[in-house]
C-alpha positions, 0 to 999 in steps of 0.5 A: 500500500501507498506506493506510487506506480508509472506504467510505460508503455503498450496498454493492450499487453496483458501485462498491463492489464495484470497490473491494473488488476492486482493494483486494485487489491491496494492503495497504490495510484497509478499512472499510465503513459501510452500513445494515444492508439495504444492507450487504455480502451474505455472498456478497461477504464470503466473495469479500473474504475469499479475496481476502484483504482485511483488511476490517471493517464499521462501523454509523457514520462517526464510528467508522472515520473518524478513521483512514481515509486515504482516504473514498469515499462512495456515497448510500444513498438512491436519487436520484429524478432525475425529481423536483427537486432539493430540495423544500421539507421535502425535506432530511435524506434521509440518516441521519446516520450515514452523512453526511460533514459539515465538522463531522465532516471537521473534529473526526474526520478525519485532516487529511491524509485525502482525500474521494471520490465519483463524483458526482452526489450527494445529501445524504451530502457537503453542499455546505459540504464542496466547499471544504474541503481534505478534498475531491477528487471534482471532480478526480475527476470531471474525471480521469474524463473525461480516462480515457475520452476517452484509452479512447475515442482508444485503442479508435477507433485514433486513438493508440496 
């Protein structure tokens, strides 16, 4: 309870959706930044809102950050995965509003506040952010591995 989140990114991703769901069993407001033909349908507004989650929405990072506690960050472009990582004239898929910098972690974020994304990414977190101690989606991704091997054990019946 209490603490304040910034949603980044694509709000059709179940992720998201996740997120405004298991929001709605605390007191914890939260801000959602996405471009508009990604934004939050009024289907899922009407759903938040009698959840009862205190939630807004924002057209730029830089304007709920400064507040948020925590940042969970999604890509709104789509990856290609059939195609290289980064080809040359390639950079900057990802408008600026809704990218997490060190630039921006270091003059607009909280010193305390903590970064997510549930990988794998794109331009939204560039890799200068990895070492920052803004950032805890490796962690996240390894505690998500040690949840589904314990799922994994718990539905073969190999504990109890």
């Amino acid at each position: 309870d209490g603490l304040s989140w910034l949603a980044v990114g694509d709000m059709r991703m179940r992720t998201m959706h996740s997120l405004g769901y298991a929001l709605s069993q605390f007191d914890c407001p939260i801000t959602f930044v996405a471009p508009p033909e990604m934004s939050l349908t009024p289907e899922f507004k009407e759903e938040l809102k009698g959840y009862s989650v205190n939630f807004k929405e924002a057209e730029h990072v830089e304007q709920a950050i400064a507040e948020a506690d925590v940042i969970l960050v999604e890509p709104v472009v789509q990856p290609d995965y059939s195609k290289s990582r980064q080809e040359p004239g390639e950079y900057g898929l990802t408008p600026s509003n809704y990218k997490i910098t060190r630039e921006l972690l270091t003059t607009k974020a909280r010193s305390d506040a903590i970064l997510l994304h549930s990988l794998p990414r794109m331009d939204e977190i560039p890799t200068d952010v990895d070492i920052t101690h803004w950032s805890r989606y490796w962690q996240e991704a390894f505690n998500g591995v040690v949840m589904r091997m314990a799922l994994l054990s718990l539905v073969l019946g190999k504990m109890e």
